[in-house]
DOFIDREN-351841 format. One record per residue: residue number from 0; residue in one letter; z, x, y of N, C-alpha, C, O in turn. Coordinates in nm, 4 decimals. Each point is the difference from the previous one (the first is absolute). Layout:
<pts>
<NUM 'A' <Z X Y> <Z X Y> <Z X Y> <Z X Y>> ...
</pts>
This chain:
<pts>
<0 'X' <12.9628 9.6611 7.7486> <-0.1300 0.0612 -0.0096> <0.0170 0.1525 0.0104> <0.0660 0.0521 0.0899>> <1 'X' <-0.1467 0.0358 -0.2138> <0.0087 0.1230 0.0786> <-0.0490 0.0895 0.0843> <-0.1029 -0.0364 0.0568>> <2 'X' <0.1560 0.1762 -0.0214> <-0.0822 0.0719 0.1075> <-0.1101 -0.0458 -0.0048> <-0.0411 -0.0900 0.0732>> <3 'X' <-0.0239 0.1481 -0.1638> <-0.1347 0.0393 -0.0252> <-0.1091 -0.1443 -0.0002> <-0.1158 -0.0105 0.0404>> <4 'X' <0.1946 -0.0752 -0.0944> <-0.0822 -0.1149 0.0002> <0.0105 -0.0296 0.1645> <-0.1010 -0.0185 0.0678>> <5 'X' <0.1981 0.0170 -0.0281> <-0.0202 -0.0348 0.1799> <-0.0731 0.1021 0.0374> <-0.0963 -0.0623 0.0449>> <6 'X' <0.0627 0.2061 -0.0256> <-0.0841 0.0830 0.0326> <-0.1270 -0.0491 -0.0294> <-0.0720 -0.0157 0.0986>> <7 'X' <0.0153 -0.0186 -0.2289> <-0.0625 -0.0283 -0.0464> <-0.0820 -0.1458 0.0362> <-0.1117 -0.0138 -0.0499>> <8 'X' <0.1834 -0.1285 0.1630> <0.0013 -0.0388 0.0546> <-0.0496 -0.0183 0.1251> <-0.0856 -0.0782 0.0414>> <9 'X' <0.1567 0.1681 0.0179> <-0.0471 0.0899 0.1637> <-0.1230 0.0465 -0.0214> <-0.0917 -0.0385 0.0726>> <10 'X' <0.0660 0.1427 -0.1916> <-0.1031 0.0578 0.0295> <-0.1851 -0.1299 -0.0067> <-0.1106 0.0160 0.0515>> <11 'X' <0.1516 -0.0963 -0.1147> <-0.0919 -0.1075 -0.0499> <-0.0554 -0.1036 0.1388> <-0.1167 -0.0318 0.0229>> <12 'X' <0.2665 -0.0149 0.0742> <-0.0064 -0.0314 0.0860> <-0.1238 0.0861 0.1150> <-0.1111 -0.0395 0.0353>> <13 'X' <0.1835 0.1651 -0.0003> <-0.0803 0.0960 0.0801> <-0.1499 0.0115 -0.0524> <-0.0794 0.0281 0.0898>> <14 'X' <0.0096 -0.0482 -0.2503> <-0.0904 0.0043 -0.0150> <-0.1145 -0.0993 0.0531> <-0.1215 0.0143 -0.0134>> <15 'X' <0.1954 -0.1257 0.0812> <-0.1187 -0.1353 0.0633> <-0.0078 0.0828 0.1430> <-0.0945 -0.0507 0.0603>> <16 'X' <0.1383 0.1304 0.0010> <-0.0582 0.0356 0.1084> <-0.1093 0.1454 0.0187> <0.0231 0.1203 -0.0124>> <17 'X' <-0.1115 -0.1744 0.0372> <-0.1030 0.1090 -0.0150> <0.0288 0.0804 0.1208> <-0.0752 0.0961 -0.0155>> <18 'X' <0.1238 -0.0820 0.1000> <0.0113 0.1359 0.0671> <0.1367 0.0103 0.0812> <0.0784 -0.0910 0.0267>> <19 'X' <-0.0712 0.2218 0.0043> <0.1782 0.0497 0.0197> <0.0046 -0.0663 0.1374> <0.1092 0.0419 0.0383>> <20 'X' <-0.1575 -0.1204 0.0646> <0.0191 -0.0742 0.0596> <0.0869 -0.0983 0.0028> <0.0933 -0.0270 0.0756>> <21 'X' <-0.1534 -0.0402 -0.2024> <0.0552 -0.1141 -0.0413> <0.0923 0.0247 -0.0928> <0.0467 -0.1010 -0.0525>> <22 'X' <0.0091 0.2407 0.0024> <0.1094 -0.0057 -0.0490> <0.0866 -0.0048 0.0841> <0.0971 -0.0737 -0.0176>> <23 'X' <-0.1092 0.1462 0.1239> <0.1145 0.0292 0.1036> <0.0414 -0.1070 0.0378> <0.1134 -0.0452 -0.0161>> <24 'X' <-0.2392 -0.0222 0.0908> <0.0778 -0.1135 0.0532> <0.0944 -0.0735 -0.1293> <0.1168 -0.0330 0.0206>> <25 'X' <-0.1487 0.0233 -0.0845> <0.0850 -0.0777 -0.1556> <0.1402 0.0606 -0.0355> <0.0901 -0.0648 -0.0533>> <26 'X' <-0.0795 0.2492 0.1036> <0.0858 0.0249 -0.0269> <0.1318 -0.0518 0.1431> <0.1172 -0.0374 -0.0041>> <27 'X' <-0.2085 0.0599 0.1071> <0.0697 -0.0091 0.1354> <0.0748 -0.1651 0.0066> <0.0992 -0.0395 0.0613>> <28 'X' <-0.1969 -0.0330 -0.1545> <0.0644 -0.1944 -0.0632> <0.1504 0.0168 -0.0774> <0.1138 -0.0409 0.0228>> <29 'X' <-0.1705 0.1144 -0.1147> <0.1434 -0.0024 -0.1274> <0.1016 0.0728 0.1349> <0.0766 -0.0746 0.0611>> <30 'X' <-0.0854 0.2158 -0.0266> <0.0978 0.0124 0.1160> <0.0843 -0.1201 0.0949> <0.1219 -0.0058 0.0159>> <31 'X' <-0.1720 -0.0385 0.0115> <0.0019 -0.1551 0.1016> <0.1093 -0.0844 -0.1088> <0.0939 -0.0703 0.0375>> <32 'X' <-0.1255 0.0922 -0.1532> <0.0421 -0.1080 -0.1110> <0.1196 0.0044 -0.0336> <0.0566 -0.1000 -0.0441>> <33 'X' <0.0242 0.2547 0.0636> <0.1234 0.0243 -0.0320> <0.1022 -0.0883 0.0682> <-0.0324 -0.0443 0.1102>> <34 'X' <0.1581 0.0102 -0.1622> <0.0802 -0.0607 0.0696> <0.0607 0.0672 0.0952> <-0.0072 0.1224 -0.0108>> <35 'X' <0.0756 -0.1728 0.1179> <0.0280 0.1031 0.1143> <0.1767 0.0671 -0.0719> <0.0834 -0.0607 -0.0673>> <36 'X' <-0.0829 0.1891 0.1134> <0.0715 0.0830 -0.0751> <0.1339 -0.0100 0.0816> <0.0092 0.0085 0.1224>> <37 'X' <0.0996 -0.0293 -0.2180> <0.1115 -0.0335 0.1201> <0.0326 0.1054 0.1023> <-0.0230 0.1103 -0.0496>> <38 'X' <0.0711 -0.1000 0.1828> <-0.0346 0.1339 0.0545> <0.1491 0.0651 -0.0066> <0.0280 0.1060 0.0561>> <39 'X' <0.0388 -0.1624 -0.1114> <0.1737 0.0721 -0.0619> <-0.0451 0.1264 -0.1177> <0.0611 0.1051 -0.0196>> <40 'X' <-0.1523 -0.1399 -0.0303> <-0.0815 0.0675 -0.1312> <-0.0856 0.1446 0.0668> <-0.0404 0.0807 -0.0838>> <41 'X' <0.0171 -0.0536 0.2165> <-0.0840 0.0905 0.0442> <0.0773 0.0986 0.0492> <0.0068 0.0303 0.1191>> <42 'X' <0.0510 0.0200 -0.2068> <0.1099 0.0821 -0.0005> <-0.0617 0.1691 -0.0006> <-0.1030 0.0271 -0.0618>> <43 'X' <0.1611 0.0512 0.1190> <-0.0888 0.1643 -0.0190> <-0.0208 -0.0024 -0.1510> <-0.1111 0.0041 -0.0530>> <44 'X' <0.2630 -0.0131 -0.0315> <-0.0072 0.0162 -0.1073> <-0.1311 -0.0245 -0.0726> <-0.0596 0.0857 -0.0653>> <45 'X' <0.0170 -0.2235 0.0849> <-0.1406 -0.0790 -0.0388> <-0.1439 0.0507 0.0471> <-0.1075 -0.0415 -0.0433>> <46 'X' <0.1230 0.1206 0.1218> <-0.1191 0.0089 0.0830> <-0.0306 0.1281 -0.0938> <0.0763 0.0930 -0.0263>> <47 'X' <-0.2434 -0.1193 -0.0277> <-0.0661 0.1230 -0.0522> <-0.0477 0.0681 0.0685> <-0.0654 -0.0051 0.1042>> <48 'X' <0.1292 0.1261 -0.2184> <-0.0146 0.1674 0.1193> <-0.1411 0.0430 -0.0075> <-0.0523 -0.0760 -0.0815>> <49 'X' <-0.0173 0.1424 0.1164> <-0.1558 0.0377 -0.0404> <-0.1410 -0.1108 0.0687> <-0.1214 0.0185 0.0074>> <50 'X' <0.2194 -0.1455 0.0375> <-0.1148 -0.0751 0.0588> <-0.0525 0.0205 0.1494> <0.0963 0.0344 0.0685>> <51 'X' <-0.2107 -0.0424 0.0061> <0.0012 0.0719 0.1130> <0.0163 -0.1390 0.0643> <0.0085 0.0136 0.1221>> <52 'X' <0.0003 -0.1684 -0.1681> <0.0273 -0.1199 0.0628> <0.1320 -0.0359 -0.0850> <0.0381 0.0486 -0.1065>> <53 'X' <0.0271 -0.1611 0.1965> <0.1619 -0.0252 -0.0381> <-0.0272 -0.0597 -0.1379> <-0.1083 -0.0582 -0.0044>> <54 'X' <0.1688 0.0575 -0.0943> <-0.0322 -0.0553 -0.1069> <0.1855 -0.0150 -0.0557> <0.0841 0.0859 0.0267>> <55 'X' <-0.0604 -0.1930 -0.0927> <0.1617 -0.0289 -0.0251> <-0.0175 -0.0790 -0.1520> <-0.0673 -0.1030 -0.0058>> <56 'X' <0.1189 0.1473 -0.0897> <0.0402 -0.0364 -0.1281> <0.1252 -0.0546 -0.0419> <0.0848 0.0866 -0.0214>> <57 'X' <-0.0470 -0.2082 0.0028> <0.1187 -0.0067 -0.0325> <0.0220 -0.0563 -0.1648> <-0.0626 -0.1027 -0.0260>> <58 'X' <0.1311 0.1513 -0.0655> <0.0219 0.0052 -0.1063> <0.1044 -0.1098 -0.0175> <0.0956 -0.0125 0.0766>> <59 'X' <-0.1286 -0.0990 -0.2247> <0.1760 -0.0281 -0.0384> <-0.0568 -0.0195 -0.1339> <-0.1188 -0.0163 -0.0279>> <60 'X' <0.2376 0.0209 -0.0653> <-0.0121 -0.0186 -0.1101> <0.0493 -0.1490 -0.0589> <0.1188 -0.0292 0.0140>> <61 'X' <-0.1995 -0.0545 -0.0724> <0.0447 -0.1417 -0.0827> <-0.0012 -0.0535 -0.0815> <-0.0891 -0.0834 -0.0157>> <62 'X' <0.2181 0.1094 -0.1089> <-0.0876 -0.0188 -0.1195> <-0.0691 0.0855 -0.0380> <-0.1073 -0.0271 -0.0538>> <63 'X' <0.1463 0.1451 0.0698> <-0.0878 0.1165 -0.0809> <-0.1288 0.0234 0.0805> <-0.0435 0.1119 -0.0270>> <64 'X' <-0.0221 -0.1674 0.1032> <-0.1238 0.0410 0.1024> <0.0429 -0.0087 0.1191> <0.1000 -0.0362 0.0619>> <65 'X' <-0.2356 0.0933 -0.0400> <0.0403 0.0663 0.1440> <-0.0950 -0.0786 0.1152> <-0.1102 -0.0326 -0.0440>> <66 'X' <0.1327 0.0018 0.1666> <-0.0462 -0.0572 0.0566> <-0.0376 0.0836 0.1476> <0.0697 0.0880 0.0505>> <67 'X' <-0.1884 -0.1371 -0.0018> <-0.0043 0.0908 0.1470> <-0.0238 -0.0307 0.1768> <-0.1045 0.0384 0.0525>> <68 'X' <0.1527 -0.0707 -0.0158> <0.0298 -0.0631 0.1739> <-0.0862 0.1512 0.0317> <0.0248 0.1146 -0.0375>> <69 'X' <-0.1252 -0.1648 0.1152> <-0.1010 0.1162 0.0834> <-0.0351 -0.0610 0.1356> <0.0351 -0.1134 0.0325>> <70 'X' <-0.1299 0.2224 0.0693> <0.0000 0.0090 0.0957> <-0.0694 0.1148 0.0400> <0.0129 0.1095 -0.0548>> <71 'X' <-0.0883 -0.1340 0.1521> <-0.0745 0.0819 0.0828> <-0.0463 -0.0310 0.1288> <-0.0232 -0.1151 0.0367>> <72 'X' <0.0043 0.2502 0.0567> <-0.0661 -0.0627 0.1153> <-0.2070 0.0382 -0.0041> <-0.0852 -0.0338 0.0822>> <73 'X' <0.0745 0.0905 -0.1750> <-0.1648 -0.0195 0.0257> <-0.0384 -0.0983 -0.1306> <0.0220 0.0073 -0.1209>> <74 'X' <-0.0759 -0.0824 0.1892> <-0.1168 -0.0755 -0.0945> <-0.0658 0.0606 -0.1219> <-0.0071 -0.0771 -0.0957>> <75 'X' <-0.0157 0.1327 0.0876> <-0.1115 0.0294 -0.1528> <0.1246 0.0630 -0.0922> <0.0072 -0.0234 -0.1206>> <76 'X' <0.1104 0.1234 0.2065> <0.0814 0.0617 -0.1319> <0.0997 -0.1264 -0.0470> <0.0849 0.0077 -0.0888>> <77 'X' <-0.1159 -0.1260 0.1697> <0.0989 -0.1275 0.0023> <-0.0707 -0.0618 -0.1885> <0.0571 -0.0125 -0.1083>> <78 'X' <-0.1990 -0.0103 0.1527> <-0.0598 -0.0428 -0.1122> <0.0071 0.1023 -0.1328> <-0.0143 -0.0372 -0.1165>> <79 'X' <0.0362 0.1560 0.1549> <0.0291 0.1226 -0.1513> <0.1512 -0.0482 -0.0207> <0.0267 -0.0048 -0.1201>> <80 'X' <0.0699 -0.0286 0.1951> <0.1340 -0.0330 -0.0567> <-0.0337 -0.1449 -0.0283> <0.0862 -0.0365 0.0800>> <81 'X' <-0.1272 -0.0577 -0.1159> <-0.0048 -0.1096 -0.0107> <-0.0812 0.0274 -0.1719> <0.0285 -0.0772 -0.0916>> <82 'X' <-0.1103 0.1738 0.0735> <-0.0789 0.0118 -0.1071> <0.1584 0.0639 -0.0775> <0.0705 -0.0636 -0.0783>> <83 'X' <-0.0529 0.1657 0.1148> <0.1598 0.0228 -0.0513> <0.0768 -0.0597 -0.0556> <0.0379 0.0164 -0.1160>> <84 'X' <-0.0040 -0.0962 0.1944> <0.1316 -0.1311 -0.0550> <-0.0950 -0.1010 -0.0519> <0.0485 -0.1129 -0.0085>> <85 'X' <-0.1764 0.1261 -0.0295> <-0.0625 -0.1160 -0.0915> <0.0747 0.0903 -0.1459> <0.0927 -0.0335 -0.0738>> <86 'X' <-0.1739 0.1495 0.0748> <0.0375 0.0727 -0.1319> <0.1152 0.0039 -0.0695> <0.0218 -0.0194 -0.1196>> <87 'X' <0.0858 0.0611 0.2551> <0.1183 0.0808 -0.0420> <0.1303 -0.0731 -0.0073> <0.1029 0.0433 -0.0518>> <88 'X' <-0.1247 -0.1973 0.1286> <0.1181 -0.0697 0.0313> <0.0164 -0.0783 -0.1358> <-0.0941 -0.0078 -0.0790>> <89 'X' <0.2117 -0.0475 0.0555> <0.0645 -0.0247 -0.1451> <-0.0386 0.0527 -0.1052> <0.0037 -0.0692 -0.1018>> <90 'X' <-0.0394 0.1707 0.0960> <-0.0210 0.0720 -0.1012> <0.1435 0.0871 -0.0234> <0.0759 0.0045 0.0968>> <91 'X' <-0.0290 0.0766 -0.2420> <0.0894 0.0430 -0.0411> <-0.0070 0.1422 0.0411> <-0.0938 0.0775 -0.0186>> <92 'X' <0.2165 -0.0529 0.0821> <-0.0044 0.1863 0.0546> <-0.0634 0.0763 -0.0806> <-0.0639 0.0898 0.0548>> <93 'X' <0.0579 -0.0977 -0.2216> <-0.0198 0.1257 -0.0689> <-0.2190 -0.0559 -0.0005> <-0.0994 0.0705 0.0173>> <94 'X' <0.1110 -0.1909 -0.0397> <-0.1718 -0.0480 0.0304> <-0.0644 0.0818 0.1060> <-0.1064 0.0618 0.0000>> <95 'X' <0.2262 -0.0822 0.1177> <-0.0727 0.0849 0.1775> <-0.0427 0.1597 -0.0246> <-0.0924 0.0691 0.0428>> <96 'X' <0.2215 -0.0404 -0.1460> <0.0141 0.1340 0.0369> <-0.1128 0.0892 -0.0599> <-0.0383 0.1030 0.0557>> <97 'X' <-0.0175 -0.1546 -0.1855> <-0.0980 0.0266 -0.0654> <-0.1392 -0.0190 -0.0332> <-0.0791 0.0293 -0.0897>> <98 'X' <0.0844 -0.1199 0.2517> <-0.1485 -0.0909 -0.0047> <-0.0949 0.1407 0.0241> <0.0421 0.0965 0.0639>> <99 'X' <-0.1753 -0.1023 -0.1255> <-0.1127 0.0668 0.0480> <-0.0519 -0.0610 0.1355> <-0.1086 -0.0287 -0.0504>> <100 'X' <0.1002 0.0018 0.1298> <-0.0378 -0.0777 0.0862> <-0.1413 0.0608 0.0265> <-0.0063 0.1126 0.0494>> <101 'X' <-0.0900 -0.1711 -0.0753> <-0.1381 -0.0081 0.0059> <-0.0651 -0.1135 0.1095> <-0.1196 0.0070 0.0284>> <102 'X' <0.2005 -0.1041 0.0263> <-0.0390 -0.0892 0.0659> <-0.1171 0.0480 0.1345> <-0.1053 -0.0483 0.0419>> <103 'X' <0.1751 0.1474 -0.0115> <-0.1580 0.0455 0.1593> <-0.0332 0.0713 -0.0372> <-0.0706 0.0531 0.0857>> <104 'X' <0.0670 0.0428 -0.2377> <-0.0770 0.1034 -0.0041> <-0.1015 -0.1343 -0.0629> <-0.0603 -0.0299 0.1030>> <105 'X' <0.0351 -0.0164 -0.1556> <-0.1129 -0.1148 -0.0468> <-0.0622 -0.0673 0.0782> <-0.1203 -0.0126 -0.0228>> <106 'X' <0.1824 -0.0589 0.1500> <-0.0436 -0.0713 0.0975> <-0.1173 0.1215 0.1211> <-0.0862 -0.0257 0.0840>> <107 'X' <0.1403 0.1436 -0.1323> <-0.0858 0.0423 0.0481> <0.0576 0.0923 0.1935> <-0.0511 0.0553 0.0974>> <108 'X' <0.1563 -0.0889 -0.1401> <0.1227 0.0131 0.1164> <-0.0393 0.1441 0.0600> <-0.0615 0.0404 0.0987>> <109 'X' <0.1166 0.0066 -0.1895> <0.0522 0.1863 0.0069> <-0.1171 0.0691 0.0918> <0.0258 0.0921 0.0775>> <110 'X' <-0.1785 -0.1556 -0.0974> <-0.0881 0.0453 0.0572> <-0.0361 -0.0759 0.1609> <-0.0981 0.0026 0.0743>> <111 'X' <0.2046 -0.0541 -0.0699> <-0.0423 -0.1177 0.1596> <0.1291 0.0298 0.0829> <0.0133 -0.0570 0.1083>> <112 'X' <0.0742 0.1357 -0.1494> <0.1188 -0.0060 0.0992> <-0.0242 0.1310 0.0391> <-0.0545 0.0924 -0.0603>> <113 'X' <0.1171 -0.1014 0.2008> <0.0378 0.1574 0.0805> <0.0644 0.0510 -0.0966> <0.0409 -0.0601 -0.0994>> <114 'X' <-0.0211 0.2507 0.1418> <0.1261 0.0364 -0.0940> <0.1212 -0.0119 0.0443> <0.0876 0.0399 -0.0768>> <115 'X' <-0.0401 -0.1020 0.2228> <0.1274 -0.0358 0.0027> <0.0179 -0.1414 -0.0368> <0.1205 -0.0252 0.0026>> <116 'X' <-0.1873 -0.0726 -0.0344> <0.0096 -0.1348 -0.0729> <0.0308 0.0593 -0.1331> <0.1052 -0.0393 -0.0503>> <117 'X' <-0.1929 0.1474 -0.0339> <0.0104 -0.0043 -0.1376> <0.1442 0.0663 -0.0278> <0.0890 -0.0381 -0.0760>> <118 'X' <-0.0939 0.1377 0.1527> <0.1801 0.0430 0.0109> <0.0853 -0.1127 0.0164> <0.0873 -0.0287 -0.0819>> <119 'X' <-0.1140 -0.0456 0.2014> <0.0802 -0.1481 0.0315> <0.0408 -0.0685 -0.1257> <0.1085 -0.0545 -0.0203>> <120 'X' <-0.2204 0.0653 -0.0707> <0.0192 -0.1196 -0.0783> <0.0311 0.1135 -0.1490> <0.0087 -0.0598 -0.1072>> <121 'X' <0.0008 0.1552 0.1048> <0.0286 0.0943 -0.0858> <0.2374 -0.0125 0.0117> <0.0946 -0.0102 -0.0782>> <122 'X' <-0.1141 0.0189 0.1972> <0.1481 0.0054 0.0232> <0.0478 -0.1400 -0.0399> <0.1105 0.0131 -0.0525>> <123 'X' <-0.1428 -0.1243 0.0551> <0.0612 -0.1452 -0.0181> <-0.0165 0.0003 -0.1623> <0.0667 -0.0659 -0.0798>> <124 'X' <-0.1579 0.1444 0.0553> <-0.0158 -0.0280 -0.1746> <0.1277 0.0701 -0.0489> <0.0762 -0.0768 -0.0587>> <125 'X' <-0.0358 0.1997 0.0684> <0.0885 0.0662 0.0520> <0.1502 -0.0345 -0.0275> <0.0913 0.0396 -0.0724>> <126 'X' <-0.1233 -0.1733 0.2078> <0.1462 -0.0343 0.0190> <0.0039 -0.1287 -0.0974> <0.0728 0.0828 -0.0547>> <127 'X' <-0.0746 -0.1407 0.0165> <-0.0471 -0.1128 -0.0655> <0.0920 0.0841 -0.1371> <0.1199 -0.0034 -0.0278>> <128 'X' <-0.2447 0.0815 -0.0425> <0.0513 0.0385 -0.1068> <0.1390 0.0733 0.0023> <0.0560 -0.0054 -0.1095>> <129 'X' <0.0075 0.0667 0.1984> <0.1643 0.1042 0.0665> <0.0522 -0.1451 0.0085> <0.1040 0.0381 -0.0538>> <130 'X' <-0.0843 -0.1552 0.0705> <0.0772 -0.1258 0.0249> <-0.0193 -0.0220 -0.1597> <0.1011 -0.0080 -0.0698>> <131 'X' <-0.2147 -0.0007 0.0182> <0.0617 -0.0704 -0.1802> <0.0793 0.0966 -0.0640> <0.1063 -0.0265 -0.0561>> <132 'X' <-0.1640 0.1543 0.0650> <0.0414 0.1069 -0.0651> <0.1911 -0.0497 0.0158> <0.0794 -0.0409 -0.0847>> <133 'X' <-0.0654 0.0681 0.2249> <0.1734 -0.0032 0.0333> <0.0135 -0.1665 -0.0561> <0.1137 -0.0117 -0.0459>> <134 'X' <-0.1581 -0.0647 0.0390> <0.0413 -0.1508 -0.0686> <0.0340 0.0349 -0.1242> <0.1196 -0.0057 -0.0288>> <135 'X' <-0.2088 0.0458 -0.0640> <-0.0189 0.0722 -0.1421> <0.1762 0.0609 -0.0383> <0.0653 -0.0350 -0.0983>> <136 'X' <-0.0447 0.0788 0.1475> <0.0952 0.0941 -0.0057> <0.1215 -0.0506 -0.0213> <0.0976 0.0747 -0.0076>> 
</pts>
């Protein structure tokens, strides 16, 4: 499936909830949903720089895509990495590297987060794309 159609996805989902209440809690669910991240994987290396909560990315490549082991300790940036690795996981490095990613500017995101969440989640977009880029290569 691609980016955009999974963006495109997400954003459709988030549209049955009529208020940012009930997104949160929905996002704070998908958070919950991730598999638990091996903790050999929570390496400095992994850990994104720019987040003001622990946030850990781990990259591998299989078959030409890329896959992503995540982690966090607050709840809601748990559910923004979980929206992440919906998008970004098996998808092809040069797909990551060039995605427009529109997914929370649509949902309506950009206008509901602190500015150290939007930085937070500015830096994982960030790192995400610096891991395909170096796969790419």
């Amino acid at each position: 499936m691609s980016i955009n159609h999974i963006q495109d996805e997400i954003i459709e989902d988030f549209e049955l909830f009529d208020n940012w209440e009930d997104k949160y809690a929905h996002i704070i669910e998908l958070g919950k949903k991730i598999p638990a991240m091996n903790e050999a994987n929570k390496t400095p290396e992994c850990r994104v720089k720019g987040c003001q909560s622990s946030v850990w990315l781990y990259p591998t490549l299989e078959a030409g895509k890329v896959f992503f082991e995540a982690d966090s300790d607050a709840f809601i940036v748990k559910g923004l990495v979980s929206i992440l690795l919906r998008v970004f996981s098996g998808q092809s490095p040069e797909d990551i590297a060039h995605t427009n990613l529109y997914v929370f500017e649509k949902m309506g995101m950009n206008q509901h987060l602190s500015m150290n969440r939007s930085n937070g989640l500015a830096s994982m977009i960030k790192q995400i794309k610096l891991n395909a880029i170096t796969f790419a290569q």
